[in-house]
N, C-alpha and C positions, 0 to 999 in steps of 0.2 A: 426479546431483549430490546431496549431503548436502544435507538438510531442512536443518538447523540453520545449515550456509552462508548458504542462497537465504532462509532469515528473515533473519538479521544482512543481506544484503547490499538486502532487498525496505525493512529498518527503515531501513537510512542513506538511502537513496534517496528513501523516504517523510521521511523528517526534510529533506532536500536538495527533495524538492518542494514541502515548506509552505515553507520558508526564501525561497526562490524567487516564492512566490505565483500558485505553478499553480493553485491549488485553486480559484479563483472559475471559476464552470460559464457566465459571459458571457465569458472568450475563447474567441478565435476560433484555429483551428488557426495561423494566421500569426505572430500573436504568440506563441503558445506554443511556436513553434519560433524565433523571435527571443532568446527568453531562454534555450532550452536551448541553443541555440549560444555565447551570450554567458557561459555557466557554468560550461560542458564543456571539460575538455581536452582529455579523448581519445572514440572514438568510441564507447567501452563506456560509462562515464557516462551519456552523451547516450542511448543505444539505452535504458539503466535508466529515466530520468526519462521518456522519451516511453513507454515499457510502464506506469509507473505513470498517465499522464495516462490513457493510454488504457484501462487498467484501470476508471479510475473512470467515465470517460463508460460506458464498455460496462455496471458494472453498475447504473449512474443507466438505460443506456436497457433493461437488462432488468427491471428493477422490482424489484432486490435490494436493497431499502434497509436490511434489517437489517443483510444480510452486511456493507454500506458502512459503516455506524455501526460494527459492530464490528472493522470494520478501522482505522478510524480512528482510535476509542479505543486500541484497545490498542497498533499502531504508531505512533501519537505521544505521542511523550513516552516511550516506554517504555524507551530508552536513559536518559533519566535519570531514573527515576522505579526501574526497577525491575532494571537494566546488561541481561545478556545472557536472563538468563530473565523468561519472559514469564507463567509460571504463576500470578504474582500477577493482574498485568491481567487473566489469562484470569478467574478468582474472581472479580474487581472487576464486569467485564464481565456473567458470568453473572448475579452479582445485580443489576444493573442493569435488564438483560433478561428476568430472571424465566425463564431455564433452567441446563441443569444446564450442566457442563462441557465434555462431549463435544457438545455443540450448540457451542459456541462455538467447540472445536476443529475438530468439521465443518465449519462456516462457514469460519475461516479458513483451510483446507484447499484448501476450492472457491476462494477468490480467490487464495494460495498460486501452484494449480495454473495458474489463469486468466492472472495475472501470468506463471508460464515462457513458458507457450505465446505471450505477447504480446511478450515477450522474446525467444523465439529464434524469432520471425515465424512462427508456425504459427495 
């Protein structure tokens, strides 16, 4: 699959989960599958939003908190802040976090990859 697709498609998703109000880390799997049913049209949707939830619990429960900060920065908001390219956020990003580019690029990389594979159940 095209990088630049699986971003556009990982950013609506991430906008469609805060929109939603997945993001608080006190529900419970029950609820959160109450609202992505309540959302969803079709079953791609739905499989996107539950890859993003699950994305975040997995790297809250590996202790990847930068990676998560900077996914979060730079996927929200970044449709309207910056349209389809992300190369600003990534700058903004870096110096926020006191590295260079290709760190922030890596990092996004590794959740990126993480997000497919949660995606197409692997």
């Amino acid at each position: 699959m095209n990088n630049m697709t699986s971003r556009r498609r990982l950013a609506r998703t991430f906008e469609k989960y805060i929109r939603l109000g997945l993001y608080d880390p006190s529900l419970d799997v029950f609820t959160v599958c109450q609202r992505i049913k309540m959302s969803c049209a079709n079953a791609d949707s739905a499989r996107d939003l539950f890859a993003v939830w699950e994305l975040i619990r997995l790297l809250r429960a590996e202790g990847k908190r930068e990676e998560l900060m900077i996914f979060c920065e730079i996927y929200r908001g970044t449709a309207r802040k910056y349209g389809r390219n992300i190369k600003d956020a990534v700058i903004a990003s870096s110096m926020r976090h006191f590295c260079d580019e290709r760190t922030v690029y890596r990092k996004l990389s590794y959740v990126e990859k993480r997000y497919e594979q949660l995606r197409r159940g692997i």
